[in-house]
C-alpha positions as CSV (number, residue, x, y, z in Angstrom):
1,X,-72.4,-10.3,-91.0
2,X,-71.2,-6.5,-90.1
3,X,-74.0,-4.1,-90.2
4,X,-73.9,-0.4,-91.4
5,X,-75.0,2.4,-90.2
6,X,-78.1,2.4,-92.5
7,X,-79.0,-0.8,-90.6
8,X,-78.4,1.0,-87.3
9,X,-81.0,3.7,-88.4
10,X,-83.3,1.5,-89.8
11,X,-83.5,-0.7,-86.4
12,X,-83.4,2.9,-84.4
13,X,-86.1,4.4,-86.6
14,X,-84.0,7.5,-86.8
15,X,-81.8,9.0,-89.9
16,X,-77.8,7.8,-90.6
17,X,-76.7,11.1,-89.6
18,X,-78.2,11.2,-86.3
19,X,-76.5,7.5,-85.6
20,X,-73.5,9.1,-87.1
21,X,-73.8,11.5,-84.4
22,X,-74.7,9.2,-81.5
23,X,-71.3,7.0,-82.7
24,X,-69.0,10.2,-82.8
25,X,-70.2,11.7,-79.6
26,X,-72.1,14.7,-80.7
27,X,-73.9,16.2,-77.9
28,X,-76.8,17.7,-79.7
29,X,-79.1,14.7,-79.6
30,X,-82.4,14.1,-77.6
31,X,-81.9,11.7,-74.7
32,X,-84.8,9.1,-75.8
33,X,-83.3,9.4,-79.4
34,X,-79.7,8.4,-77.9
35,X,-81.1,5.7,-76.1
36,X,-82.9,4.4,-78.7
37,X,-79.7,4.6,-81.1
38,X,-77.4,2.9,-78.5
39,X,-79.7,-0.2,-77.6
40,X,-79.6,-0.8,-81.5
41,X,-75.7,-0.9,-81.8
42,X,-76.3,-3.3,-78.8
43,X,-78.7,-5.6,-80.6
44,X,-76.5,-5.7,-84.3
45,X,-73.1,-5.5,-82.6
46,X,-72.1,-2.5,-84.4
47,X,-68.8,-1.8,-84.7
48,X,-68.1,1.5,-86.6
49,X,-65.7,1.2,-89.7
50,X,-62.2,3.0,-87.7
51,X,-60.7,2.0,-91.6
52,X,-63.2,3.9,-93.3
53,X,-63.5,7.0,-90.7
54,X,-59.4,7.7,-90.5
55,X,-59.6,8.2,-94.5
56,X,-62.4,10.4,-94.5
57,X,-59.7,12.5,-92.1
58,X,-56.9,11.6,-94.1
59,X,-55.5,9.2,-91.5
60,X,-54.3,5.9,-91.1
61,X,-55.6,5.0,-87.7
62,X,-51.8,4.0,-87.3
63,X,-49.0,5.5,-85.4
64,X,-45.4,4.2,-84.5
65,X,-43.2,3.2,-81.2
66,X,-39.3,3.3,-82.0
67,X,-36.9,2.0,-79.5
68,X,-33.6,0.9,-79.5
69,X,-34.0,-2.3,-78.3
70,X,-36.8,-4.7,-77.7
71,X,-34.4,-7.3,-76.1
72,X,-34.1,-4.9,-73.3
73,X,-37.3,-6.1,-71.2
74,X,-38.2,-2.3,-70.4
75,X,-39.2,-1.3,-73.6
76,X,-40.7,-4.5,-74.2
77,X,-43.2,-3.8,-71.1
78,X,-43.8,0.2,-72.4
79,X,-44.4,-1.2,-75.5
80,X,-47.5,-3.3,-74.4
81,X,-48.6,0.0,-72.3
82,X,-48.6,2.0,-75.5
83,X,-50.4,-0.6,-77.3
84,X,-53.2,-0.7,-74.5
85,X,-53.7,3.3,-74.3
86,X,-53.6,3.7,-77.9
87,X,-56.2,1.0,-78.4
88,X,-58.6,3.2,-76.2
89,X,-58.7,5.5,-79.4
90,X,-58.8,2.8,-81.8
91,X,-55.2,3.0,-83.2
92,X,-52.9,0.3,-84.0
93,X,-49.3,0.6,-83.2
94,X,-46.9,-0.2,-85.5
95,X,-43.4,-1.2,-83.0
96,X,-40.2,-0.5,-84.8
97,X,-36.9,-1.5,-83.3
98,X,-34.1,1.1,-84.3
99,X,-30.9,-0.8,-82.4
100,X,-30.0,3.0,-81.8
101,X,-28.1,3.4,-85.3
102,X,-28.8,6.8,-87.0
103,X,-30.1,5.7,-90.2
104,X,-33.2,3.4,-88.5
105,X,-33.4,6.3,-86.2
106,X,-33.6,9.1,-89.1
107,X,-35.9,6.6,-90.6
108,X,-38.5,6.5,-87.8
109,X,-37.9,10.3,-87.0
110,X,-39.3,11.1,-91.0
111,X,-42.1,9.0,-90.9
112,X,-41.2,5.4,-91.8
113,X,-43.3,5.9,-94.6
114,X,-45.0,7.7,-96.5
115,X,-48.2,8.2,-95.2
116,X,-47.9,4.9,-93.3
117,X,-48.5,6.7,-89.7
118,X,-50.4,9.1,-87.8
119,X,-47.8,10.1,-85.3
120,X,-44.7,9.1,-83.9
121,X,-43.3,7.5,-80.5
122,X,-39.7,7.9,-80.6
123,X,-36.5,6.9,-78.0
124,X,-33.9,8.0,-79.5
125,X,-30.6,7.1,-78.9
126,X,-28.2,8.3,-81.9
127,X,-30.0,11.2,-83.0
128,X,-29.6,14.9,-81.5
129,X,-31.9,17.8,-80.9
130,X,-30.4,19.2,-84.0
131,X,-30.9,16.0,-86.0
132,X,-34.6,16.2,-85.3
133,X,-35.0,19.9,-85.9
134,X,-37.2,20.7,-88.7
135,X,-38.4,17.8,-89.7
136,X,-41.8,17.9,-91.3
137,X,-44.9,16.3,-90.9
138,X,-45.3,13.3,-88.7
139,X,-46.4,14.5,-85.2
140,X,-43.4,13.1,-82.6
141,X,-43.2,12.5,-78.9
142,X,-40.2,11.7,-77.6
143,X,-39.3,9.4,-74.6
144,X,-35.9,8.5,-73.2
145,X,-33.2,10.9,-72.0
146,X,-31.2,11.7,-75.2
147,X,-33.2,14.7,-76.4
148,X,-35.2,16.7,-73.8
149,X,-36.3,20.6,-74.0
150,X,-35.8,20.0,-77.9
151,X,-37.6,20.3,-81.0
152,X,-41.1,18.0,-80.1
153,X,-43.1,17.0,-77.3
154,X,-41.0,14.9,-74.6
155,X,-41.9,12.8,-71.0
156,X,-38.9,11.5,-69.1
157,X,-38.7,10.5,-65.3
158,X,-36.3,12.2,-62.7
159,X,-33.3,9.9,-63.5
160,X,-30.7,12.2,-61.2
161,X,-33.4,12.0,-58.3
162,X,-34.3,8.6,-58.7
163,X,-30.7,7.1,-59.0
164,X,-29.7,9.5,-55.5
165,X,-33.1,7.7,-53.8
166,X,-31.8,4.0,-54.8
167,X,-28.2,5.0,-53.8
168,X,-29.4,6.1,-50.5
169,X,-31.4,3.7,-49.7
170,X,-28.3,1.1,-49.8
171,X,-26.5,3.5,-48.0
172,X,-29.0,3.6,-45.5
173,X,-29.0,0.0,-44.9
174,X,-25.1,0.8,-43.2
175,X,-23.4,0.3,-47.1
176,X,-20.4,1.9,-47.7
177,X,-18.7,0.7,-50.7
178,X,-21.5,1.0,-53.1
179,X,-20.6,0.2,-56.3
180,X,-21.9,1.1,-59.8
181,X,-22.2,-0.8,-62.6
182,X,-23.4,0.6,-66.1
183,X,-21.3,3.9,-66.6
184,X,-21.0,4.6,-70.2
185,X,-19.0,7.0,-72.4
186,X,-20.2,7.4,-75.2
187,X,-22.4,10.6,-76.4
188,X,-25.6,8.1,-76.5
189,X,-25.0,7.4,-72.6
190,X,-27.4,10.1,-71.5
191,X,-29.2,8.1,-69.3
192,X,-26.2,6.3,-68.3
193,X,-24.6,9.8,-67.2
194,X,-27.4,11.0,-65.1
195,X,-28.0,7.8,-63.0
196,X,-24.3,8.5,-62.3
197,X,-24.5,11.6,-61.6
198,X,-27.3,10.8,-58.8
199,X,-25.1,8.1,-57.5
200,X,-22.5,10.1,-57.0
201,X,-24.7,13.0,-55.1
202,X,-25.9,10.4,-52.7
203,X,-22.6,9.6,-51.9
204,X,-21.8,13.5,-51.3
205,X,-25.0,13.6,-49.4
206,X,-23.6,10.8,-47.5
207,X,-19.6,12.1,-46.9
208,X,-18.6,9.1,-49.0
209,X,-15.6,9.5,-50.9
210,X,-16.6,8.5,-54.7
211,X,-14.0,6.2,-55.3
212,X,-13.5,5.5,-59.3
213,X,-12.8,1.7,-58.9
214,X,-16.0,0.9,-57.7
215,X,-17.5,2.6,-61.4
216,X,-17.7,-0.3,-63.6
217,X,-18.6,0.5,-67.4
218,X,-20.9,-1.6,-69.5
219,X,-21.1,-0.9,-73.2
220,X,-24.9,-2.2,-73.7
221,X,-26.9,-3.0,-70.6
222,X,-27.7,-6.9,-71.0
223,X,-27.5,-9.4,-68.7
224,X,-23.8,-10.5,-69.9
225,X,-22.3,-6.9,-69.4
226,X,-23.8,-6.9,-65.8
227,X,-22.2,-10.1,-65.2
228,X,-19.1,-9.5,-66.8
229,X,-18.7,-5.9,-65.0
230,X,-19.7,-7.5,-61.8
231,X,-16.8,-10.1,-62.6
232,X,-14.3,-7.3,-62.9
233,X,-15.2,-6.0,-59.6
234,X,-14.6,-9.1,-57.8
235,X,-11.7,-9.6,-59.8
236,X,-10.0,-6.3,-59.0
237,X,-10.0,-6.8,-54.8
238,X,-12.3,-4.0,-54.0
239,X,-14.7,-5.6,-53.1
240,X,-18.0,-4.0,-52.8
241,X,-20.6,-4.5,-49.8
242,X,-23.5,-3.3,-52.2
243,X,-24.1,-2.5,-55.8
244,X,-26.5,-0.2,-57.4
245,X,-27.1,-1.5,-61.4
246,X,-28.0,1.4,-63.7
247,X,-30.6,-1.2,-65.0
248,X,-32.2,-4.3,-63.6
249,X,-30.5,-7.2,-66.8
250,X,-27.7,-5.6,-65.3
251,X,-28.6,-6.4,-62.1
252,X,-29.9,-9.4,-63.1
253,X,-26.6,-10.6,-64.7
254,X,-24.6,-8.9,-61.4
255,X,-26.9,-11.7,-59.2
256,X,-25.6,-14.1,-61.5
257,X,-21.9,-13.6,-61.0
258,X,-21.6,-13.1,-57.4
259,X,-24.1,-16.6,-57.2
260,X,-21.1,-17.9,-59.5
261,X,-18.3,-16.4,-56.6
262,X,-20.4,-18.2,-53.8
263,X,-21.2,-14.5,-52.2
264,X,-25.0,-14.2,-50.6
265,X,-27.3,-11.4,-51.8
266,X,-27.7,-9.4,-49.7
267,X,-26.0,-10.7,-47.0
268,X,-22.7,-10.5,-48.8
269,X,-23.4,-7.8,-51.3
270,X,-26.6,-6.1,-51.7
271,X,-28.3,-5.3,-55.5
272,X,-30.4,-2.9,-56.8
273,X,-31.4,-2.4,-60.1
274,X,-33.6,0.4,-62.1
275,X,-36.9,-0.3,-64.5
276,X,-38.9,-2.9,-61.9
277,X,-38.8,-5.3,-65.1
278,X,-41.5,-8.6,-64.6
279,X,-38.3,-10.4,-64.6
280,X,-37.1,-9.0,-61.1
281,X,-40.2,-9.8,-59.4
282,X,-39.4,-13.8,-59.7
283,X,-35.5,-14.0,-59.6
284,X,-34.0,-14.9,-56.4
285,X,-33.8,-12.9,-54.4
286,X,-36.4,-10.8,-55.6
287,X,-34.6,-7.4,-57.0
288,X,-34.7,-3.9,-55.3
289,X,-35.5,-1.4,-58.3
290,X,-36.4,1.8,-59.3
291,X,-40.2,1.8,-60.5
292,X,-40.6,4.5,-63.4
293,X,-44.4,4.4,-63.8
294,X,-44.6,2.8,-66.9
295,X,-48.3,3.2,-67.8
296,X,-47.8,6.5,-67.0
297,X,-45.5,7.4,-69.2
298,X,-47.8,5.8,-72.2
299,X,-50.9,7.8,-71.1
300,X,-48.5,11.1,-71.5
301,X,-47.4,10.0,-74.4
302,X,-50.2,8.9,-76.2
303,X,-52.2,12.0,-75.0
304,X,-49.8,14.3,-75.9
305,X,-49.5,12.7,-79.5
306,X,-53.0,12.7,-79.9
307,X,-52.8,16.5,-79.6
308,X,-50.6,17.2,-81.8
309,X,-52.2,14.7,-84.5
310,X,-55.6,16.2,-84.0
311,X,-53.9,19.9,-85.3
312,X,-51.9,21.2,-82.0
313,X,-49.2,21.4,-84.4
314,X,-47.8,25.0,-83.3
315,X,-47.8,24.8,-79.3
316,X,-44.5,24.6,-78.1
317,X,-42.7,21.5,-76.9
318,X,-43.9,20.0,-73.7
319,X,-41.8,18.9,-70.6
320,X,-43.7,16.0,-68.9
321,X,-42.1,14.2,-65.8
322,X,-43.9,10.4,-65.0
323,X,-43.7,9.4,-61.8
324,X,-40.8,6.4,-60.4
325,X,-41.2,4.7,-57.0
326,X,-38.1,3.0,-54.7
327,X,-39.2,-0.8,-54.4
328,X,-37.2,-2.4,-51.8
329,X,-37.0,-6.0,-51.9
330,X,-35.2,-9.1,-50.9
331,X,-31.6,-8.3,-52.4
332,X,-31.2,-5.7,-50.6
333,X,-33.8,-5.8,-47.3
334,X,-34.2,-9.7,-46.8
335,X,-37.3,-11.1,-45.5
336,X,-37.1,-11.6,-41.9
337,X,-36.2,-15.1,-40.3
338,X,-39.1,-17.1,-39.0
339,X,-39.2,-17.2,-35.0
């Protein structure tokens, strides 16, 4: 049986609104009378009516996360961290996969629906600055690297720093020809262009000549392209001592192939990949990676949606930066041999 609020008060021995105001926070209410309000939810097991409440505000209690891919393990694991902060103020997420064509995109950027969501998380990959400008009415955060300083709320991670810090740390370990593998031309390569760009500045920093055949291209970043890009190095004769993956199924698919050429990792070639997927934690050997803070990017998000849903409609865009971490691990530092 789900109780009311009336049976709440009558249990309490206090009025529906003041229960109304002990279950929305209000501050205005007597200690004794609080107590005596919560230890009755306690004993029915009330659960307010989230349904009931989010149509009284002209709500849904709904919003929306829209990624490219869910295949790709990253979004995958930010999905589940959007779900879990979001659930802290009783929304539901709805998860829509775009596969980063413009009409899904467009879709997702106008609401889905009408009046089927609350707010909007949004990766974009196909859609501009200028394709989102002036839209109307769904609140929007955006994540990802393909529309920053633009037209709604947006938290990235440092991708130039981070890519320089995973760069140098192979370089560190005495590599030389460091390799890259995920370079992509294409205007919805944003990501792909600045991890390049902090490879390349780590090999400046270093007075390592960038040399262009060690820049292999993948057109999506799933395990096959790593492999088959890690393939076309080998294939090529310039062979590198280390590779730096501009994702870890890239990197994933790179351990693969040199497995497949009979080299060792790392003793042969060195790995590093970027996300710190579940899935790199378990392969052998366990993959160096780039960390972004995933929860922490969901809190921002979330928070910063939330904002704008509860009427913040007319601040301007904000700039948020998450955290990433270097995790060395055994394909590129192995574990040291037992004495």
């Amino acid at each position: 049986m789900r109780h009311r609020l009336k049976d709440v008060a009558e249990r309490a021995g206090v009025s529906v609104k003041t229960v109304s105001n002990v279950v929305n926070g209000y501050q205005h209410v007597r200690p004794t009378t609080r107590t005596r309000v919560e230890q009755a939810i306690a004993e029915l097991n009330y659960r307010p009516n989230l349904s009931a409440r989010n149509l009284r505000k002209g709500r849904t209690g709904v919003i929306a996360l829209a990624v490219p891919e869910l295949d790709i393990p990253y979004f995958a694991e930010l999905a589940r961290h959007v779900v879990t902060t979001a659930a802290e103020l009783g929304w539901t997420v709805l998860i829509d996969q775009t596969g980063g064509g413009p009409e899904r995109e467009r879709a997702a950027a106008a609401g889905i629906g009408d009046h089927l969501i609350d707010g909007l998380i949004f990766s974009p990959l196909a859609l501009t600055a200028e394709d989102l400008t002036g839209l109307d009415g769904t609140p929007m955060v955006l994540l990802g690297e393909r529309v920053d300083h633009g037209p709604a709320d947006h938290v990235g991670i440092d991708n130039v720093t981070a890519a320089r810090e995973v760069t140098a740390h192979l370089i560190g370990l005495g590599h030389r020809r460091i390799a890259a593998i995920g370079a992509q031309g294409t205007a919805e390569g944003a990501s792909a262009r600045l991890r390049l760009a902090g490879y390349a500045a780590a090999l400046a920093d270093a007075g390592i000549t960038y040399d262009e055949r060690l820049v292999a291209p993948a057109p999506a970043w799933h395990r096959a392209d790593g492999a088959a890009a890690m393939r076309h190095l080998l294939d090529t004769g310039v062979r590198p001592d280390a590779v730096f993956c501009f994702n870890d199924t890239l990197a994933l698919g790179a351990l693969r192939a040199l497995h497949e050429a009979g080299l060792r990792v790392p003793a042969d070639v060195a790995v590093a990949g970027f996300d710190d997927i579940e899935d790199g934690r378990f392969s052998i050997p366990t993959l160096t990676t780039i960390a972004p803070d995933k929860a922490r990017i969901a809190k921002l998000a979330v928070e910063l949606l939330a904002n704008r849903i509860a009427g913040d409609r007319q601040a301007p865009p904000k700039e948020l930066t998450a955290p990433h971490y270097l995790t060395p691990r055994e394909s590129t530092t192995p574990p040291p041999t037992p004495t």
